[in-house]
mmCIF file of the N, C-alpha and C atoms, coordinates in Angstrom:
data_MODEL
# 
_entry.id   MODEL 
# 
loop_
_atom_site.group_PDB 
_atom_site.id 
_atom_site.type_symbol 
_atom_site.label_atom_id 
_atom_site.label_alt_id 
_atom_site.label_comp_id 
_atom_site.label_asym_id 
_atom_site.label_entity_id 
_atom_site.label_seq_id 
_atom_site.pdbx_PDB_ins_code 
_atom_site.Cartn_x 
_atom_site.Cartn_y 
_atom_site.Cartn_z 
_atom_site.occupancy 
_atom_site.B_iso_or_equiv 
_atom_site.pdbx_formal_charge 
_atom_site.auth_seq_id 
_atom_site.auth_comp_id 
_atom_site.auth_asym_id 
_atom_site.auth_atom_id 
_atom_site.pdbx_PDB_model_num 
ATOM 1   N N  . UNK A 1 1  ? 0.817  -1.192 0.000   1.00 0.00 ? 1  UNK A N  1 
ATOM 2   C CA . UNK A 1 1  ? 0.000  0.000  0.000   1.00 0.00 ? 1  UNK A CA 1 
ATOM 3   C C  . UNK A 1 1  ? 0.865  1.262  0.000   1.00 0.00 ? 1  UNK A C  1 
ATOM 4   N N  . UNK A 1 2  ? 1.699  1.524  0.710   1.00 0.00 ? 2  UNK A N  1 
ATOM 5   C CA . UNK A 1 2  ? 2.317  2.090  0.207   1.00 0.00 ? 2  UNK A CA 1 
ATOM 6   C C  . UNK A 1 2  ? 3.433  2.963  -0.539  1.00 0.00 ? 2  UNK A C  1 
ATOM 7   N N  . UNK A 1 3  ? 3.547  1.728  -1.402  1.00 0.00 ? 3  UNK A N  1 
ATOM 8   C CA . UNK A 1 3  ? 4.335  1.870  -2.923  1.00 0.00 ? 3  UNK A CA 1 
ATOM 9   C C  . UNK A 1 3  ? 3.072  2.544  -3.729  1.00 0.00 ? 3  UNK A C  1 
ATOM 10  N N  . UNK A 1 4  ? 2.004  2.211  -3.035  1.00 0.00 ? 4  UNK A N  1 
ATOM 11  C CA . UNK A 1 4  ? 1.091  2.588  -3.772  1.00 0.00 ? 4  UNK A CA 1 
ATOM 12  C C  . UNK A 1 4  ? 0.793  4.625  -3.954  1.00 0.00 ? 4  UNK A C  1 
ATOM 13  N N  . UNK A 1 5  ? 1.007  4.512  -2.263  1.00 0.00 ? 5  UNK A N  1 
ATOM 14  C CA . UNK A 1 5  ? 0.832  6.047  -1.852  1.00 0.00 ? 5  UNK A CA 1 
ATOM 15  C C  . UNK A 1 5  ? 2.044  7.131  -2.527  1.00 0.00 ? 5  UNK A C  1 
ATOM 16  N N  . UNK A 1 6  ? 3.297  6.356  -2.775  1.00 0.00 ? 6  UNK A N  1 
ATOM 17  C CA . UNK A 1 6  ? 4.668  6.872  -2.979  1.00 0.00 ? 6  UNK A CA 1 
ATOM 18  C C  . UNK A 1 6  ? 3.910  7.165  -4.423  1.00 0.00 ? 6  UNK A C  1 
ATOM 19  N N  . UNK A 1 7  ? 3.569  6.126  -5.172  1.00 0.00 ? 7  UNK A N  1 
ATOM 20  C CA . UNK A 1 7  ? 3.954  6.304  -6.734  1.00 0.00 ? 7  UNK A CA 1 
ATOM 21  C C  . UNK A 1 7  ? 2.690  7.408  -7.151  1.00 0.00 ? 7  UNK A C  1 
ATOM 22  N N  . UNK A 1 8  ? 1.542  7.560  -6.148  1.00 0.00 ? 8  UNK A N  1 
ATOM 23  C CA . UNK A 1 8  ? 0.362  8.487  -6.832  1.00 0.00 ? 8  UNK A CA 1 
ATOM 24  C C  . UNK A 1 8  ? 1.303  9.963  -6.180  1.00 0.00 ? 8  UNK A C  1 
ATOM 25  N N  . UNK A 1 9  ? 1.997  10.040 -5.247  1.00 0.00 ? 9  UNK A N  1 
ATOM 26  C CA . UNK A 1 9  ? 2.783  11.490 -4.674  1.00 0.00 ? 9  UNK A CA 1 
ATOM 27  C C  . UNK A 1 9  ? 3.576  11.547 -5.837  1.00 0.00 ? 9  UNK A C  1 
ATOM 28  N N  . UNK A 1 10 ? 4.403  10.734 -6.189  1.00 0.00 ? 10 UNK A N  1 
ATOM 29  C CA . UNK A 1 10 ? 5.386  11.163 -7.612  1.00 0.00 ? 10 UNK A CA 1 
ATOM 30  C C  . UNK A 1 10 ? 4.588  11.631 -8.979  1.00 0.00 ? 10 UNK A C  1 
ATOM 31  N N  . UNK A 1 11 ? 3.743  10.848 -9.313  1.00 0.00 ? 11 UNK A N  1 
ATOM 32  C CA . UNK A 1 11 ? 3.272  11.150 -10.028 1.00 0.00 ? 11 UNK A CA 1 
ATOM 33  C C  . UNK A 1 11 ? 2.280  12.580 -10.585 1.00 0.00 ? 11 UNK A C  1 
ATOM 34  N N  . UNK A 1 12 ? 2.221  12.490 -9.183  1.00 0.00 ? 12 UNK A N  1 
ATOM 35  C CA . UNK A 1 12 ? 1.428  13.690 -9.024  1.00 0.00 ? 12 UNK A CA 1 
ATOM 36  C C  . UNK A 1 12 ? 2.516  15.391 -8.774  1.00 0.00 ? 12 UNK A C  1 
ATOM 37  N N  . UNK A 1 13 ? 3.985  15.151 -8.007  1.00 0.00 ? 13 UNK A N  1 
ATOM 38  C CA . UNK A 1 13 ? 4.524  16.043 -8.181  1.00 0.00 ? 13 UNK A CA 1 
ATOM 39  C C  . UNK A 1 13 ? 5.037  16.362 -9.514  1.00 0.00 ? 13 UNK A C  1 
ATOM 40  N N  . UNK A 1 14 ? 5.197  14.965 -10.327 1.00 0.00 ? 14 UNK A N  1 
ATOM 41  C CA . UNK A 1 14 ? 5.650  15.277 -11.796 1.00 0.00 ? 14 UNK A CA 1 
ATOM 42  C C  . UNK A 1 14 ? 4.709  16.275 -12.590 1.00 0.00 ? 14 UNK A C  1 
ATOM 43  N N  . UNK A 1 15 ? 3.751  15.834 -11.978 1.00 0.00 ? 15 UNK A N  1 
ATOM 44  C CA . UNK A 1 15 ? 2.417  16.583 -13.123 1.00 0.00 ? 15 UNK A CA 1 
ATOM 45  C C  . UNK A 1 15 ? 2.272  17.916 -12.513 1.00 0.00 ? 15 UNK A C  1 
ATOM 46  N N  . UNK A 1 16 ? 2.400  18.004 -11.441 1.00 0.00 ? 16 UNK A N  1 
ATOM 47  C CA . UNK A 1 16 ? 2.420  19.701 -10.997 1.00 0.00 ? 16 UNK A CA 1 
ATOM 48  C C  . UNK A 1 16 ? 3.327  20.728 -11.764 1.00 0.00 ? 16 UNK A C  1 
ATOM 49  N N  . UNK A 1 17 ? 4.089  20.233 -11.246 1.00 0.00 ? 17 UNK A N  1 
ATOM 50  C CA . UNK A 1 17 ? 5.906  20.588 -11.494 1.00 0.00 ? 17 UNK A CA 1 
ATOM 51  C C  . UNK A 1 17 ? 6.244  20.821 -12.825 1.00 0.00 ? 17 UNK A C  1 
ATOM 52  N N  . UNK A 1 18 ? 5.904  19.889 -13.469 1.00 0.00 ? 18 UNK A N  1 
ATOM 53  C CA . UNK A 1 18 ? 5.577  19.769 -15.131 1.00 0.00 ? 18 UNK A CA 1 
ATOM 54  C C  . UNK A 1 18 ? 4.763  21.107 -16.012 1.00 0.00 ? 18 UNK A C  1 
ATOM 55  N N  . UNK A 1 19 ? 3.645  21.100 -15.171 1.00 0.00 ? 19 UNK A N  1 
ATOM 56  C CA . UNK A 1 19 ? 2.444  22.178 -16.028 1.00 0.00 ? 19 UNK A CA 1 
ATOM 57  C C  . UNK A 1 19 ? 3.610  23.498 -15.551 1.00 0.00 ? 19 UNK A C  1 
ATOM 58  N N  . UNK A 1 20 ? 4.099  23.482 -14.390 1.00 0.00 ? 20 UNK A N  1 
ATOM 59  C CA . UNK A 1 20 ? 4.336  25.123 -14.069 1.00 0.00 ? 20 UNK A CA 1 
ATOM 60  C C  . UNK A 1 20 ? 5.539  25.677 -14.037 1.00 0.00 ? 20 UNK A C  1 
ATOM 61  N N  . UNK A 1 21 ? 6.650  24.610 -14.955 1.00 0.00 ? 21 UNK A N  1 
ATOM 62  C CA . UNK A 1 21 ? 7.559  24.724 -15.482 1.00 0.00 ? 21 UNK A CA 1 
ATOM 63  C C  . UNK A 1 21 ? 7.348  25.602 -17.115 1.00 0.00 ? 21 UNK A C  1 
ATOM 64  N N  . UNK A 1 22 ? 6.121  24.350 -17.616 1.00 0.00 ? 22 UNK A N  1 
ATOM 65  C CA . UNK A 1 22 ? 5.766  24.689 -19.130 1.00 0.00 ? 22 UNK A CA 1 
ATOM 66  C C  . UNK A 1 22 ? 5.117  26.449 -18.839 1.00 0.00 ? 22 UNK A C  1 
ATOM 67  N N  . UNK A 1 23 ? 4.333  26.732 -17.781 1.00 0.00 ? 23 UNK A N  1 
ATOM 68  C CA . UNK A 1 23 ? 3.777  27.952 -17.571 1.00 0.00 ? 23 UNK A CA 1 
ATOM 69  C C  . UNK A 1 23 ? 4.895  29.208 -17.836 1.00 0.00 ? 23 UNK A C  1 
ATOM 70  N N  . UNK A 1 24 ? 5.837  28.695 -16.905 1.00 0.00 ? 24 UNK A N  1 
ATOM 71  C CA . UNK A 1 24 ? 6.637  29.676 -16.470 1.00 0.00 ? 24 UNK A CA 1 
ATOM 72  C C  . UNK A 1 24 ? 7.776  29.864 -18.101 1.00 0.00 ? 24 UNK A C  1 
ATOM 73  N N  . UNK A 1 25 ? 7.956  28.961 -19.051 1.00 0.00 ? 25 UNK A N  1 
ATOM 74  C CA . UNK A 1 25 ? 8.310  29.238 -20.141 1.00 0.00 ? 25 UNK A CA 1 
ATOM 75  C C  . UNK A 1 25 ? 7.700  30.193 -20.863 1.00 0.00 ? 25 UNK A C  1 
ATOM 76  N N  . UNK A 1 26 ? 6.359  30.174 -21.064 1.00 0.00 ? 26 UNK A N  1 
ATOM 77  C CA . UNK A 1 26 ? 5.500  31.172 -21.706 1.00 0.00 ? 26 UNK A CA 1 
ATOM 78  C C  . UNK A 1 26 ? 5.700  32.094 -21.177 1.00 0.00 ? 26 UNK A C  1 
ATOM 79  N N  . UNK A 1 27 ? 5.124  32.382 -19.205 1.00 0.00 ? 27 UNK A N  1 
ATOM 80  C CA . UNK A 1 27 ? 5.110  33.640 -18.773 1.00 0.00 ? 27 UNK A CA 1 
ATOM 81  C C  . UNK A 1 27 ? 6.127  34.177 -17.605 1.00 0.00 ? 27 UNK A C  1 
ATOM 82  N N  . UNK A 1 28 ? 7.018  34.500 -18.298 1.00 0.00 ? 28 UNK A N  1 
ATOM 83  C CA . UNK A 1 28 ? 8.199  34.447 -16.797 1.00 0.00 ? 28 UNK A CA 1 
ATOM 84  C C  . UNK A 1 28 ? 7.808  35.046 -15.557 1.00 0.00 ? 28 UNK A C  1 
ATOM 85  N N  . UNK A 1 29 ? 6.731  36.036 -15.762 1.00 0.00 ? 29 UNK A N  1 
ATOM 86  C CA . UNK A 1 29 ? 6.740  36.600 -14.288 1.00 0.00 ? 29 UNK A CA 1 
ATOM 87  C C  . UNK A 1 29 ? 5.541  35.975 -13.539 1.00 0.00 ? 29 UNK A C  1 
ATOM 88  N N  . UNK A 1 30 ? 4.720  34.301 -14.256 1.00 0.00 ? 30 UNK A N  1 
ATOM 89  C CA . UNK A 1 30 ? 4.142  33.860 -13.540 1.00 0.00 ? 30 UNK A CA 1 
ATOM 90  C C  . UNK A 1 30 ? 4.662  32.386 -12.325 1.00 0.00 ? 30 UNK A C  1 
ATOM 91  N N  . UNK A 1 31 ? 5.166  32.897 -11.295 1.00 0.00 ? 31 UNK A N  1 
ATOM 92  C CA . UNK A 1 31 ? 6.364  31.960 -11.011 1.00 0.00 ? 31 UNK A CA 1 
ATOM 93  C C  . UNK A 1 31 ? 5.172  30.845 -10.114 1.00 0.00 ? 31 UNK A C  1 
ATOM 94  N N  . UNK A 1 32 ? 4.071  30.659 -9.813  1.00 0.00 ? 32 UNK A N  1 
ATOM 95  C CA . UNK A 1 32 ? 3.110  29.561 -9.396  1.00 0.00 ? 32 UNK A CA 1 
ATOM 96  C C  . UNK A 1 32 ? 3.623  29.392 -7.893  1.00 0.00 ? 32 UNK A C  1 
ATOM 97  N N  . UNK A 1 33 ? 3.655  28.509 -7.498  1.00 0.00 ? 33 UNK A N  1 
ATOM 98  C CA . UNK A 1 33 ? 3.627  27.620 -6.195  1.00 0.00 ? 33 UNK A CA 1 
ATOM 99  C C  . UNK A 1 33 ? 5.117  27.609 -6.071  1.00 0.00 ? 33 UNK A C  1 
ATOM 100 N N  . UNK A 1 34 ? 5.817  28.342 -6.381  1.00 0.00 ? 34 UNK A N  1 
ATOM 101 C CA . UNK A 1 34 ? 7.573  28.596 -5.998  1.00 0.00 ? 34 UNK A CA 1 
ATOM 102 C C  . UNK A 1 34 ? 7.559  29.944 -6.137  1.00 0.00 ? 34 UNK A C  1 
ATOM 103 N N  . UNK A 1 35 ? 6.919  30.322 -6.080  1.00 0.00 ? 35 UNK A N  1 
ATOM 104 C CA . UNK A 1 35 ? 6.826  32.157 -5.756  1.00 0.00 ? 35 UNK A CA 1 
ATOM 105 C C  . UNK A 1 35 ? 7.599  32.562 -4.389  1.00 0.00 ? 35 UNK A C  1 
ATOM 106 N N  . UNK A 1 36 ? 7.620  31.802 -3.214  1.00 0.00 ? 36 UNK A N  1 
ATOM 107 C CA . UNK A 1 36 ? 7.952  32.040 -1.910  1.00 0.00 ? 36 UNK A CA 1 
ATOM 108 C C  . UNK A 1 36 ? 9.451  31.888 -2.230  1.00 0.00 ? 36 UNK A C  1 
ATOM 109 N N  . UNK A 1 37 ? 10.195 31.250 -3.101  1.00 0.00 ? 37 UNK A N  1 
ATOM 110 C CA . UNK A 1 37 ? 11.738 31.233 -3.027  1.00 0.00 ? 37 UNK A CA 1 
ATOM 111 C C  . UNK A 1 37 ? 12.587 32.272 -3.363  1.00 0.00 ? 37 UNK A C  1 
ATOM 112 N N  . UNK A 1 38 ? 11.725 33.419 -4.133  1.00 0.00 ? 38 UNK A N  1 
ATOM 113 C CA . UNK A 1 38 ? 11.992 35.057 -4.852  1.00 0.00 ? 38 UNK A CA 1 
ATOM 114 C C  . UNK A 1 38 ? 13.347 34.862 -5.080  1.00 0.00 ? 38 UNK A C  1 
ATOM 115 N N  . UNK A 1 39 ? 13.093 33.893 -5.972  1.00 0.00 ? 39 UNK A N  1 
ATOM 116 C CA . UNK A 1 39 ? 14.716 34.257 -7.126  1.00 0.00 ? 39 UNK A CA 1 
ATOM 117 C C  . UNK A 1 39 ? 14.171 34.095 -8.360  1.00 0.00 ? 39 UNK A C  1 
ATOM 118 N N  . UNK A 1 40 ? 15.240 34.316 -9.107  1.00 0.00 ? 40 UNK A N  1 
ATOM 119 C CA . UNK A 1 40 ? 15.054 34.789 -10.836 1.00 0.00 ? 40 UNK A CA 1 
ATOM 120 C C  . UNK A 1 40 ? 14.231 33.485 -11.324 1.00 0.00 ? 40 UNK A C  1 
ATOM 121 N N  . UNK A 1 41 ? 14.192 34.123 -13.068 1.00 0.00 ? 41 UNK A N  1 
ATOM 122 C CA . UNK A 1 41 ? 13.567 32.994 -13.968 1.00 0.00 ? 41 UNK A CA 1 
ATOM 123 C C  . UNK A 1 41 ? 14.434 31.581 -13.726 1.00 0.00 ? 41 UNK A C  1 
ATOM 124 N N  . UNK A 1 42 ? 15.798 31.802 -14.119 1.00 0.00 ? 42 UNK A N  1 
ATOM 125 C CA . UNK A 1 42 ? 16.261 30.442 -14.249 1.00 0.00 ? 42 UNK A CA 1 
ATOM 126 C C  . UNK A 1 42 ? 16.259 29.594 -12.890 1.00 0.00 ? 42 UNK A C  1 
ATOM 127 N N  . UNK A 1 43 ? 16.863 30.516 -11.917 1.00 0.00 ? 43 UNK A N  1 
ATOM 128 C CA . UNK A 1 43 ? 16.524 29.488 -10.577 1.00 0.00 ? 43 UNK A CA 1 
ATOM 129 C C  . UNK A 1 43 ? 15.176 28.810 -10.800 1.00 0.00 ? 43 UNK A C  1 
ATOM 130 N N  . UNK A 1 44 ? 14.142 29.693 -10.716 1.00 0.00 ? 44 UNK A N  1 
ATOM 131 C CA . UNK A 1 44 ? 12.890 29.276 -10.435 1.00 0.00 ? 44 UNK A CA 1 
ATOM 132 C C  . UNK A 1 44 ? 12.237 27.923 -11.314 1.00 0.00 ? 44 UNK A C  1 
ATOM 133 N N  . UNK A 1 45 ? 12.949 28.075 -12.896 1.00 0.00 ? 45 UNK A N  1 
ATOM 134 C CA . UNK A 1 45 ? 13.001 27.172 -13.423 1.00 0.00 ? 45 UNK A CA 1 
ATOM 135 C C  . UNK A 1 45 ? 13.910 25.950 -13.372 1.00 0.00 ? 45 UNK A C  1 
ATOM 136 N N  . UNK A 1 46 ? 14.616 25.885 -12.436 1.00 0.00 ? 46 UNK A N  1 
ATOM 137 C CA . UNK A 1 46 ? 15.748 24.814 -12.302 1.00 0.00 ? 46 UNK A CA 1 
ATOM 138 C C  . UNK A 1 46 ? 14.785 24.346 -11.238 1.00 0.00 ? 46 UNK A C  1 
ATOM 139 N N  . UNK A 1 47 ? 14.427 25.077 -10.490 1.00 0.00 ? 47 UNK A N  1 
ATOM 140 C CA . UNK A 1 47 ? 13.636 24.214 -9.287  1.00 0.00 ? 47 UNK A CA 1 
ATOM 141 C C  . UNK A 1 47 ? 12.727 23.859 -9.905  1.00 0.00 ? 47 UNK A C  1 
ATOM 142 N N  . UNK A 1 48 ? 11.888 23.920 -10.854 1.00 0.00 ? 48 UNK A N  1 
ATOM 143 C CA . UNK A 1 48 ? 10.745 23.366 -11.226 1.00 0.00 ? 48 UNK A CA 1 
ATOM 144 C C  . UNK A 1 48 ? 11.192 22.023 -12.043 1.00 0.00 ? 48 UNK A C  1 
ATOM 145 N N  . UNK A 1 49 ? 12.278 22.067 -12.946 1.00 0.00 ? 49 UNK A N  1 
ATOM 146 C CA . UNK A 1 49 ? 12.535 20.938 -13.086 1.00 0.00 ? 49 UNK A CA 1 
ATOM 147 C C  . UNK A 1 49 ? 13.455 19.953 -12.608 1.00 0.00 ? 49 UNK A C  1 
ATOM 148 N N  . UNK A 1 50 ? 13.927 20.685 -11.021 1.00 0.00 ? 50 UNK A N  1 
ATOM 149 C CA . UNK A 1 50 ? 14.353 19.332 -10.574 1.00 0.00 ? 50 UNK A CA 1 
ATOM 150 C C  . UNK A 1 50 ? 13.571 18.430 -9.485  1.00 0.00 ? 50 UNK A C  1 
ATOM 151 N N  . UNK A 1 51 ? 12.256 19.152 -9.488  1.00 0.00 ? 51 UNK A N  1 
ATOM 152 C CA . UNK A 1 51 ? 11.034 18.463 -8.942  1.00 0.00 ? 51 UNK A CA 1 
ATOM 153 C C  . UNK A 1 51 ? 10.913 17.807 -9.702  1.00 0.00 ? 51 UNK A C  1 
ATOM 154 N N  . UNK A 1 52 ? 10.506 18.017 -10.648 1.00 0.00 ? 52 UNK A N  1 
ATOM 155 C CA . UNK A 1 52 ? 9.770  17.523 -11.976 1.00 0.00 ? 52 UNK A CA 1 
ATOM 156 C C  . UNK A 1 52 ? 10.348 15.905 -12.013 1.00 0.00 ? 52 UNK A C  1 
ATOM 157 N N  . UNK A 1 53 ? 11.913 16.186 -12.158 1.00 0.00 ? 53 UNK A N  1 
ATOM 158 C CA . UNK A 1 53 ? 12.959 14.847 -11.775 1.00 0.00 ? 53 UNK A CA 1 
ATOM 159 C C  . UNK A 1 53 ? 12.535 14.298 -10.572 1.00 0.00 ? 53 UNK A C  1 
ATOM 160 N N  . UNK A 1 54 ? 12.442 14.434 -9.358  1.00 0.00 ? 54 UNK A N  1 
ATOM 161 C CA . UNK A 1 54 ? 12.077 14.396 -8.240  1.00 0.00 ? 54 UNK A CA 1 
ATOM 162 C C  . UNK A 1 54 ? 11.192 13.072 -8.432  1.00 0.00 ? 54 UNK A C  1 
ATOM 163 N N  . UNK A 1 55 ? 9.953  13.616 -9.367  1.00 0.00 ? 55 UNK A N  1 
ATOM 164 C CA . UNK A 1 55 ? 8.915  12.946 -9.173  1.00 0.00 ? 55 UNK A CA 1 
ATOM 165 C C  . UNK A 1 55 ? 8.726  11.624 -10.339 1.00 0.00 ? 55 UNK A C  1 
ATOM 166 N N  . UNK A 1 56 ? 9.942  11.933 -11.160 1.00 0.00 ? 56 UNK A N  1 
ATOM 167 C CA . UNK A 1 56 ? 10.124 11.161 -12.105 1.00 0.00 ? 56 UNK A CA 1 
ATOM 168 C C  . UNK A 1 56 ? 10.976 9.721  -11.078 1.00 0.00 ? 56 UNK A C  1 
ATOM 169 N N  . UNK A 1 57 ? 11.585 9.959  -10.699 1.00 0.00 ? 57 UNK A N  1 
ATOM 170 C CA . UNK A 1 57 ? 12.626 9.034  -10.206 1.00 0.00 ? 57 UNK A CA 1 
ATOM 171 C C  . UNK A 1 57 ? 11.550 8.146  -8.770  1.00 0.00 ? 57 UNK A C  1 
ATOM 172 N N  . UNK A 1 58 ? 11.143 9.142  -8.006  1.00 0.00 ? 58 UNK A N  1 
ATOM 173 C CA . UNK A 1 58 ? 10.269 8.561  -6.901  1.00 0.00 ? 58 UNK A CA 1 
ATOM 174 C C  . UNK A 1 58 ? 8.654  7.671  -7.717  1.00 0.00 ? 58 UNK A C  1 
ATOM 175 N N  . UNK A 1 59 ? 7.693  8.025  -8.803  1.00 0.00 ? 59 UNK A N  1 
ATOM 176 C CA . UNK A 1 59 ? 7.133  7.101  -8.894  1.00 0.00 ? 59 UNK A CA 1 
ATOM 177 C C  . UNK A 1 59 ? 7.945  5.727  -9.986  1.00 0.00 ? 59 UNK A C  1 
ATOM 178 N N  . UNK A 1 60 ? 9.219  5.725  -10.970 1.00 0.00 ? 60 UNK A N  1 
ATOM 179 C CA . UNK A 1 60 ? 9.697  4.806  -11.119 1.00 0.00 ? 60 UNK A CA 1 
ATOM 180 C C  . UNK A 1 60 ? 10.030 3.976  -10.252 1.00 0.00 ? 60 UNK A C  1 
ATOM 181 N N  . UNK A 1 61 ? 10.441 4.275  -8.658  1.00 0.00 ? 61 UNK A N  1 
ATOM 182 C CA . UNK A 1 61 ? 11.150 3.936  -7.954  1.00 0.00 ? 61 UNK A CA 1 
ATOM 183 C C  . UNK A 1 61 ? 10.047 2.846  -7.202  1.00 0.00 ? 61 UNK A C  1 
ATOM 184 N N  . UNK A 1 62 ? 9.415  3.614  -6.972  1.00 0.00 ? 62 UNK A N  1 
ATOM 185 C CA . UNK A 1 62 ? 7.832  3.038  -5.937  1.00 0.00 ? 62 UNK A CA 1 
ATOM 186 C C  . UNK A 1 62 ? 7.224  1.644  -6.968  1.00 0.00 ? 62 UNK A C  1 
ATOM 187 N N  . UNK A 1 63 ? 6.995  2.527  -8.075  1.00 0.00 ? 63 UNK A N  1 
ATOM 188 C CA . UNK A 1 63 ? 6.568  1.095  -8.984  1.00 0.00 ? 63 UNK A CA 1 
ATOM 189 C C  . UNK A 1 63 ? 7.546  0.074  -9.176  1.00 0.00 ? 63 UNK A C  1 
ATOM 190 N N  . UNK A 1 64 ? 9.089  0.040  -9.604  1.00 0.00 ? 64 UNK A N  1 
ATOM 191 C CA . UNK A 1 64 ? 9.743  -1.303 -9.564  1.00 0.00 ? 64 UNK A CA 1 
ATOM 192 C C  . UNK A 1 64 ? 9.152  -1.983 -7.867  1.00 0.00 ? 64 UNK A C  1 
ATOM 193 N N  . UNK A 1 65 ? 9.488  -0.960 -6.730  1.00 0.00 ? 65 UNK A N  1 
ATOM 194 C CA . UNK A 1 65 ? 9.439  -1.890 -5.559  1.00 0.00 ? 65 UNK A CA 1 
ATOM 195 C C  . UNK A 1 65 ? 8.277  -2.962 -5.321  1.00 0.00 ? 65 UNK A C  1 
ATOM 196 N N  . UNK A 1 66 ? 6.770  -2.413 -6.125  1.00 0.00 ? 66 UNK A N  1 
ATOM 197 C CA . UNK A 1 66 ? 6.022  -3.015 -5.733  1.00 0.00 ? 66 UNK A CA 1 
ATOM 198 C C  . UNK A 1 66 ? 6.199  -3.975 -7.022  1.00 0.00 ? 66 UNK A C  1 
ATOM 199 N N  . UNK A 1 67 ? 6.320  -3.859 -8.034  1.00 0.00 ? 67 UNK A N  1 
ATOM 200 C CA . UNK A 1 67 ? 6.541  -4.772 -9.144  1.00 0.00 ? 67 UNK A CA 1 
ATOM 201 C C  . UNK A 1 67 ? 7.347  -5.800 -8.313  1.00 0.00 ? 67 UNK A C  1 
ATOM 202 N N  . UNK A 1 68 ? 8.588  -5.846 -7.426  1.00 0.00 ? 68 UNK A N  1 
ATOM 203 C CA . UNK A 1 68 ? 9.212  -6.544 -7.091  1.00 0.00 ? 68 UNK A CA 1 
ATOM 204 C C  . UNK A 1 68 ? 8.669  -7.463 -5.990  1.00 0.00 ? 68 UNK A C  1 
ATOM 205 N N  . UNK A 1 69 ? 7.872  -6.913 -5.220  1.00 0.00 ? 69 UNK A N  1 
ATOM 206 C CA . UNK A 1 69 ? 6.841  -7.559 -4.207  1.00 0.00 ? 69 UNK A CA 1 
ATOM 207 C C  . UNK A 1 69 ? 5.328  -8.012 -4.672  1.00 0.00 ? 69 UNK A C  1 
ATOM 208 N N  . UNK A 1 70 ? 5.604  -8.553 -6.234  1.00 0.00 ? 70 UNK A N  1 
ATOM 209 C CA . UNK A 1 70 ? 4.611  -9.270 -6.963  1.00 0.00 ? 70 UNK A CA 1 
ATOM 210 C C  . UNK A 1 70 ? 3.362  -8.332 -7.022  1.00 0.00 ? 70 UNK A C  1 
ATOM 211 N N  . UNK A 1 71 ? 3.193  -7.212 -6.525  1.00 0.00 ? 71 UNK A N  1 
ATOM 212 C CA . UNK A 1 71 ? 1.621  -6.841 -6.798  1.00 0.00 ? 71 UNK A CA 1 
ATOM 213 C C  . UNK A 1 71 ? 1.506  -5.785 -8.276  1.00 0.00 ? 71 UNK A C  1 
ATOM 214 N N  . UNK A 1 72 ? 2.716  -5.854 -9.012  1.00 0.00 ? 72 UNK A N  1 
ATOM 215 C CA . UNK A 1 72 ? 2.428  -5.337 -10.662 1.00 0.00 ? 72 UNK A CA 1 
ATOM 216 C C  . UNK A 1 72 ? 2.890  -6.560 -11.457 1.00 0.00 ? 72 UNK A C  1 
ATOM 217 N N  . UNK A 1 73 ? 2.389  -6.064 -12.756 1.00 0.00 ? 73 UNK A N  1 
ATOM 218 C CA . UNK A 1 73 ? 2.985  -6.788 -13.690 1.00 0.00 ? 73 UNK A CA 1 
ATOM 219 C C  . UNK A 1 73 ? 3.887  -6.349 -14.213 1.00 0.00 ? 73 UNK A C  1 
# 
């Protein structure tokens, strides 16, 4: 259960992280849910995509484990 909880949190930070990376390409001065860190475009965009990674690596990670404890295919 939860490998289960891990892989819907990754997945779900990927997809956040993801849209407001792509946002912040279009509109630089819309910095979203990393507004509180008040640094520039590129910081702001490095942090968005090393969540983005974040969440890439944590639901791969969650899914082999449970793949490995037989409950995926």
């Amino acid at each position: 259960m939860k490998y289960d909880v891990l892989q819907i949190i990754g997945a779900a930070t990927m997809v956040v992280f993801a849209q407001g990376a792509v946002r912040l390409l279009f509109d630089h001065g819309n910095i979203g849910l990393l507004g509180w860190l008040g640094t520039g475009f590129a910081a702001t965009l490095a942090a968005h995509v090393l969540l983005v990674v974040v969440g890439v690596l944590l639901t791969g990670w969650s899914h082999a484990r449970a793949k490995a404890l037989g409950r995926r295919t």
